[in-house]
ZAFI-841296 format. One line per 4 residues: number of its first residue (from 1); their letters; for each residue y, x, z of C-alpha. Coordinates in pm, whole numbers. Example, Ala and Ser with C-alpha at 12.3 -4.5 7.8 and 13.67 -1.06 7.14 Angstrom:
! ZAFI-841296
1) AS) -450/1230/780 ~ -106/1367/714
This chain:
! ZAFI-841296
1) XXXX) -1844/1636/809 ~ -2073/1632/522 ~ -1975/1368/262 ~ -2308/1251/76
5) XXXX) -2161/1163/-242 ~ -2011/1436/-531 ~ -1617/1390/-655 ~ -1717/1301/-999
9) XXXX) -1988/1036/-853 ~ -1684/859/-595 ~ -1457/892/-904 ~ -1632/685/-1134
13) XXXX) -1735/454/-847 ~ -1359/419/-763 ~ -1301/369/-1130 ~ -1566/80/-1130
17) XXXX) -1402/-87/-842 ~ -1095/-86/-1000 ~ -1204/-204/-1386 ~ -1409/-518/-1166
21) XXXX) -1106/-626/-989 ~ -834/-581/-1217 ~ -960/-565/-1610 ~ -718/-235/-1631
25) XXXX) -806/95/-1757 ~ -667/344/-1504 ~ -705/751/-1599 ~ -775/996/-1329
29) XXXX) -466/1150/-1281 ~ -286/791/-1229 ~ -164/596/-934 ~ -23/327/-1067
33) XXXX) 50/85/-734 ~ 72/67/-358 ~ -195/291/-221 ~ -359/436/-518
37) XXXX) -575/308/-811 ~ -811/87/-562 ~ -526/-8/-360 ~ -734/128/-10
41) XXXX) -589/500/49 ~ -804/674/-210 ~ -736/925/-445 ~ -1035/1120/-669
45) XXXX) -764/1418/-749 ~ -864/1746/-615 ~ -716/2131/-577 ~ -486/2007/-373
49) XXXX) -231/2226/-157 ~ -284/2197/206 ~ 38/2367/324 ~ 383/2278/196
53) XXXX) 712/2330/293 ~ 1072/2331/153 ~ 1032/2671/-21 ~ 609/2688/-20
57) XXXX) 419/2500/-284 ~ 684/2249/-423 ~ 669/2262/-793 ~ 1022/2037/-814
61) XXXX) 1235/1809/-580 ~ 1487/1559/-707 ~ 1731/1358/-537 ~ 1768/981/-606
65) XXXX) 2068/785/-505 ~ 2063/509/-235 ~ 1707/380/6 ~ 1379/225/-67
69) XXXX) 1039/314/103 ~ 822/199/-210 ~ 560/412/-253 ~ 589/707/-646
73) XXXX) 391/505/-886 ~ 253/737/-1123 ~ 70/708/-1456 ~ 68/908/-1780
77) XXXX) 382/1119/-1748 ~ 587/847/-1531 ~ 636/824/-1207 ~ 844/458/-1104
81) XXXX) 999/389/-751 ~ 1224/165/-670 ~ 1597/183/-475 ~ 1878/49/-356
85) XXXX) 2227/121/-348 ~ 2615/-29/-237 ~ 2416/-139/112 ~ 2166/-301/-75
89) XXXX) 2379/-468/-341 ~ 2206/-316/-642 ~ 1857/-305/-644 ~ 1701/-62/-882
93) XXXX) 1449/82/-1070 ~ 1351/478/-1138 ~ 1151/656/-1380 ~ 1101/1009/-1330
97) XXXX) 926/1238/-1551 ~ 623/1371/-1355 ~ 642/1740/-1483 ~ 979/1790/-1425
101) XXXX) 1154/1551/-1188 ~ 1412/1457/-1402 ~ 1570/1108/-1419 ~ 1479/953/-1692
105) XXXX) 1589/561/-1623 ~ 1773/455/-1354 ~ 1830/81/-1406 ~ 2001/-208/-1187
109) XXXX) 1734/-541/-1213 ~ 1946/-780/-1018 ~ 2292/-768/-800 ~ 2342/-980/-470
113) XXXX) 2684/-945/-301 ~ 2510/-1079/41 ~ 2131/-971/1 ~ 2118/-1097/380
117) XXXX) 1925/-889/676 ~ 1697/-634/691 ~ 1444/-477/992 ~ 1620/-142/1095
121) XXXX) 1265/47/982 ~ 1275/-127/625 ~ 1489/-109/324 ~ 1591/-344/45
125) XXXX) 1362/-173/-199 ~ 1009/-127/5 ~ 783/-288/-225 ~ 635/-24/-484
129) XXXX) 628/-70/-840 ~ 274/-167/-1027 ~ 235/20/-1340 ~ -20/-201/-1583
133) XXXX) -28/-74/-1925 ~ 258/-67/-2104 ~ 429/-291/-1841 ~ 559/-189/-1512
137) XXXX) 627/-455/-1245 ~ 901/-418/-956 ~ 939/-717/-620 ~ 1192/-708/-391
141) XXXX) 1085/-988/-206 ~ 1331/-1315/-265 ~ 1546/-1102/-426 ~ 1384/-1069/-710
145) XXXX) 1079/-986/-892 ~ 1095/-799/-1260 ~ 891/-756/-1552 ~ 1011/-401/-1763
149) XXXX) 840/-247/-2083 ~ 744/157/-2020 ~ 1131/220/-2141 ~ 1267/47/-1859
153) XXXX) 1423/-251/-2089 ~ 1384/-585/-1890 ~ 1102/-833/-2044 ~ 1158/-1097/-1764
157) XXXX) 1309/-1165/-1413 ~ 1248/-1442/-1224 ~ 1347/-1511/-811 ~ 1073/-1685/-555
161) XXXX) 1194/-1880/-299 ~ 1173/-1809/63 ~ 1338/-1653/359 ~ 1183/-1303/389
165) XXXX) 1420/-1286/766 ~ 1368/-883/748 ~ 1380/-754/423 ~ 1094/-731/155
169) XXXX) 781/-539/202 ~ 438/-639/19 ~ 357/-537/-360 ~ 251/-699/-644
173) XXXX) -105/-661/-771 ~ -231/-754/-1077 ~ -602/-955/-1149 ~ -636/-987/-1551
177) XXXX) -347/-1186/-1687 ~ -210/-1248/-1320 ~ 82/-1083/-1127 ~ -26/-1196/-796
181) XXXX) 247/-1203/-483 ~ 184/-1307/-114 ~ 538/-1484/22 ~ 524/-1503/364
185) XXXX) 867/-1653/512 ~ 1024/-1731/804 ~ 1068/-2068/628 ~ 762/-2140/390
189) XXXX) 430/-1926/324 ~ 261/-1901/2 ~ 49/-1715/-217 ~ 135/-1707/-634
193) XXXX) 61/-1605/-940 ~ 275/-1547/-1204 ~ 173/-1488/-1602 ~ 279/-1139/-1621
197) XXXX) 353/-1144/-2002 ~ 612/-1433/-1913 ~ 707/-1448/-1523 ~ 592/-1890/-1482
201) XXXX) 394/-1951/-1251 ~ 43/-2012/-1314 ~ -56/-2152/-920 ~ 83/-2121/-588
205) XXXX) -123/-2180/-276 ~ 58/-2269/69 ~ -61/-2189/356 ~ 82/-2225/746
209) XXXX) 158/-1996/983 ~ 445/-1734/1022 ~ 640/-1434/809 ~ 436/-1146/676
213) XXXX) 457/-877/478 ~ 137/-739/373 ~ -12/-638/27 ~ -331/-873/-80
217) XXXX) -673/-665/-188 ~ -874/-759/-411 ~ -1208/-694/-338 ~ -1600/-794/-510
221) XXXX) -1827/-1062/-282 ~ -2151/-1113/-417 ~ -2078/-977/-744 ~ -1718/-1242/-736
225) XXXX) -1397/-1118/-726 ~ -1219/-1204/-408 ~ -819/-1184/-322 ~ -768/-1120/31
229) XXXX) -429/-1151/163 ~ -318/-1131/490 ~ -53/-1374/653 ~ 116/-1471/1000
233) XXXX) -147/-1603/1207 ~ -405/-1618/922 ~ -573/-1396/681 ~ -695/-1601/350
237) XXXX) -974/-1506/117 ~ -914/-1670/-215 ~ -1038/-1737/-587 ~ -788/-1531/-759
241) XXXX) -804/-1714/-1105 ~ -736/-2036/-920 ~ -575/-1912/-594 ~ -797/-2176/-431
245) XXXX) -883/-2109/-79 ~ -1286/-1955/46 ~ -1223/-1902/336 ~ -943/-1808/650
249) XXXX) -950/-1602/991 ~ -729/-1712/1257 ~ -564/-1460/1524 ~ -305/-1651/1718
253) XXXX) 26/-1525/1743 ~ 8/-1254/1474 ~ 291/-1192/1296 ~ 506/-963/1066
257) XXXX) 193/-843/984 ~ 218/-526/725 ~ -95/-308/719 ~ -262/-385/366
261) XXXX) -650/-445/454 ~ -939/-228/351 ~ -1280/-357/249 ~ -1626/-193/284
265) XXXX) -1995/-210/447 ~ -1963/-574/423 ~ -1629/-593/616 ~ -1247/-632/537
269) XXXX) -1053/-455/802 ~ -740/-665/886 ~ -415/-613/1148 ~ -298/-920/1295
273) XXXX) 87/-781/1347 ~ 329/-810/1613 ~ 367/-823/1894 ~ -16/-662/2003
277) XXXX) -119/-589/1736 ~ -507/-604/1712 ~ -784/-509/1462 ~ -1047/-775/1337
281) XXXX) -1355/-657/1104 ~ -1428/-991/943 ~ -1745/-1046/710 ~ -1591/-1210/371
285) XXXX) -1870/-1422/293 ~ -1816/-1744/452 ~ -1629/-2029/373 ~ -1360/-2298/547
289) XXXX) -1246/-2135/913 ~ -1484/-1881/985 ~ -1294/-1774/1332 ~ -1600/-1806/1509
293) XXXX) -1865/-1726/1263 ~ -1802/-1444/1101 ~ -1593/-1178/1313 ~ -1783/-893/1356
297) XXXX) -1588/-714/1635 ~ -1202/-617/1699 ~ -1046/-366/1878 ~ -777/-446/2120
301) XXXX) -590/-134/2188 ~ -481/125/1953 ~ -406/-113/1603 ~ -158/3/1389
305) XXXX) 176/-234/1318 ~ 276/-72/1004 ~ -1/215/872 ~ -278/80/690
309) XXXX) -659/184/778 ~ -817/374/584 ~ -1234/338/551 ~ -1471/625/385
313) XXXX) -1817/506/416 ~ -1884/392/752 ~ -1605/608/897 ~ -1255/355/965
317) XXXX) -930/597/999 ~ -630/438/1184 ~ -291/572/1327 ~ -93/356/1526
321) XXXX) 261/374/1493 ~ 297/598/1804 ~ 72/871/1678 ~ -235/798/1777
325) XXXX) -534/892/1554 ~ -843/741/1603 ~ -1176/734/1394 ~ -1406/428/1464
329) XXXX) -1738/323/1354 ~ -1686/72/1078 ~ -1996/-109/1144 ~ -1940/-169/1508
333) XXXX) -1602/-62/1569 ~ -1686/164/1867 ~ -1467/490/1868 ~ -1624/806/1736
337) XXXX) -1318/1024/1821 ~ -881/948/1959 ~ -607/1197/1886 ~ -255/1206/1968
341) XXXX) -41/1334/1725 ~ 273/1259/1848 ~ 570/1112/1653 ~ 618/754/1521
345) XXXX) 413/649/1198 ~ 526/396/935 ~ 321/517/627 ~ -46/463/545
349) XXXX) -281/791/513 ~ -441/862/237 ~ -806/1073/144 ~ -756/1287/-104
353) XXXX) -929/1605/-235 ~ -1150/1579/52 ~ -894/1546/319 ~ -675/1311/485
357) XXXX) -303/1308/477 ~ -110/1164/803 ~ 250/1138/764 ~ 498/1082/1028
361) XXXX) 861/930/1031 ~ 1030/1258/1023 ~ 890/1435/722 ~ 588/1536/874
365) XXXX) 249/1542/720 ~ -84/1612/935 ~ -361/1737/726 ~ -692/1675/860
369) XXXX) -1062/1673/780 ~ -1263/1405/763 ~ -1532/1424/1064 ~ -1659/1163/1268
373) XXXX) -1766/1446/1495 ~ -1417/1562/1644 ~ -1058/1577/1539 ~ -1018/1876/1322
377) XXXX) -646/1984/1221 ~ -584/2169/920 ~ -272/2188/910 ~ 66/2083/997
381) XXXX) 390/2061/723 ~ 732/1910/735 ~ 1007/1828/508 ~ 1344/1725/584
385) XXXX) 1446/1360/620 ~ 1300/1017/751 ~ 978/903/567 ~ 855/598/557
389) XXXX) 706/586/230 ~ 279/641/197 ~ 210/966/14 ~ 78/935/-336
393) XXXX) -159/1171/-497 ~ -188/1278/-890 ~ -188/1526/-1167 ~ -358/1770/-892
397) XXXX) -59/1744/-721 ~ 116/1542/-396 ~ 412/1324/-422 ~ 600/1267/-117
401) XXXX) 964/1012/-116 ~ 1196/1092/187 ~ 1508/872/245 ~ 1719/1130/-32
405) XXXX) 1428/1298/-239 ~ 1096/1243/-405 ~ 895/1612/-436 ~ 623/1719/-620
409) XXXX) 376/1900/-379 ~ 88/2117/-541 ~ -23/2508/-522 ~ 220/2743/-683
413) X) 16/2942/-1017
């Protein structure tokens, strides 16, 4: 497939997208949260290795003590994850030097002797970290949410209340002075923001329904910044200075819901969650319940549970989580092309250096190219361990977290 736009154009239009929504600087080179700089899969780095394995094109691989599925966070010459250790006791943060691998913090935020359930595909330490500035920002749910300067000392902590039932999952995101968290429980729902120089809360916005556990976008509507978050039953646009409510999408009996939407050719592209799970494309522009007014088609079979979609023009990539690939027309959602892969799939792909990365539970990575033609495989690589965690990409290089190891994946000099 032809891609009509050059690397250094979709760079700086990336780059716009993310100076609108958040008022942060962010460097090529950087992924500083959940899913990239824009939050949607996409990464501007390029010269990218497309085969890897244990001994082939890793430049380092360290180990890091206990679990946690959050996603490397990288910017400048930091990368941050999160973990937890003693059976999810001690819930920690890491700071890794991105040249070399080595451990340069490793620092317990907060201690629970019971930290209470947890889904048998999640950890105590899923949410990744958001790197803003000089300020890095790790959640772990109702367990606790931290503030830490860029030497790991603690600047505030501060624990939300409600009953996360299966362990935390969504990520902070930041809008100008805001550190904005969606708190879906099996007891109370709510979206917040907190001042992130100080931790207080600046609004909270209830909402009904049931648990969740996706990341909120946020996204530009006619030229206004929009946040759009994703909860049991409902998905929400809202005013993120204000957190007040535009407008809400109802899909009945969606729940658990964890694929972080994506947002383009006029449409957000949202997962409703367990138990059948389908996909809606919803138009963002209307206001109050726009069930009826503004869906502009869903597909029924083939939605993802846990893997986000991915969108690159009018081109939607989804892989449910048992392996199949599909890619649909964004516009009208009819399907330009279906793949099995086999496997099971937890993470969410990513587009990077003009391909898209696929990873499985089980370490392995399907690199393909985008085409909305046919499937076409590049290649196939595999690491040992379980991985749940989405692949980041920066520094011209890969970073991949298994349940014992984060490596650093580019082409050997």
């Amino acid at each position: 497939m032809k891609i009509d736009f050059s690397f250094d154009h979709y760079r700086a239009a990336l780059l716009t997208i993310v100076l609108l929504a958040t008022g942060s600087l962010v460097h090529a080179g950087d992924s500083p949260q959940f899913r990239g700089p824009g939050g949607e899969g996409h990464s501007t780095e390029t010269n990218l290795p497309i085969t890897w394995s244990e001994t082939e094109n890793i430049a380092w691989k360290t180990d890091v003590d206990g679990l946690g599925w959050s996603t490397p966070s990288i910017e400048g010459s930091q990368i941050w994850i999160t973990t937890a250790t003693e059976e999810g006791k001690s819930l920690r943060i890491v700071c890794l030097d991105k040249d070399s691998g080595k451990i340069l913090h490793n620092v317990e935020l907060f201690h629970h002797d019971n930290p209470g359930p947890i889904h048998k595909k999640n950890s105590f330490a899923s949410p990744s970290v958001l790197i803003d500035g000089n300020h890095v920002y790790a959640h772990f749910g109702k367990l606790g949410t931290a503030c830490l300067d860029r030497n790991a000392n603690v600047v505030w902590k501060t624990e939300l209340k409600y009953n996360h039932r299966h362990g935390p999952a969504g990520s902070p995101i930041v809008f100008e002075n805001l550190l904005i968290l969606a708190c879906d429980g099996g007891d109370t729902q709510y979206v917040t923001a907190l001042d992130k120089a100080t931790g207080k809360e600046v609004w909270k916005t209830t909402r009904d329904g049931a648990m969740a556990y996706s990341t909120p976008l946020l996204i530009q509507v006619n030229g206004q910044p929009q946040l759009v978050s994703t909860g049991g039953e409902w998905a929400m646009g809202y005013e993120p200075k204000s957190g007040k409510e535009v407008w809400r999408f109802r899909y009945p009996k969606g729940y658990s819901n964890v694929p972080r939407p994506v947002y383009g050719e006029g449409l957000v592209f949202l997962c409703s969650g367990y138990d059948k799970p389908w996909l809606y494309a919803v138009k963002p522009t209307g206001q109050g319940d726009v069930t009826e007014s503004h869906m502009a088609w869903k597909l029924e079979r083939g939605a993802p549970l846990n893997p986000s979609p991915l969108l690159l023009g009018a081109d939607l990539y989804i892989v449910s989580d048992n392996g199949i690939a599909q890619c649909l027309d964004a516009k009208t959602g009819e399907p330009h092309w279906q793949q099995r892969l086999g496997g099971n799939f937890s993470a969410s792909p990513l587009l990077a250096d003009g391909r898209l990365y696929f990873l499985d539970e089980l370490g392995k990575t399907y690199v393909v190219e985008p085409s909305n033609k046919e499937y076409k495989e590049l290649a196939v690589n595999t690491l040992p361990g379980r991985t749940l965690a989405s692949i980041a990409a920066a520094d011209g290089a890969l970073f991949l977290r298994t349940d014992t190891s984060v490596y650093r994946i580019q082409k050997s000099k």
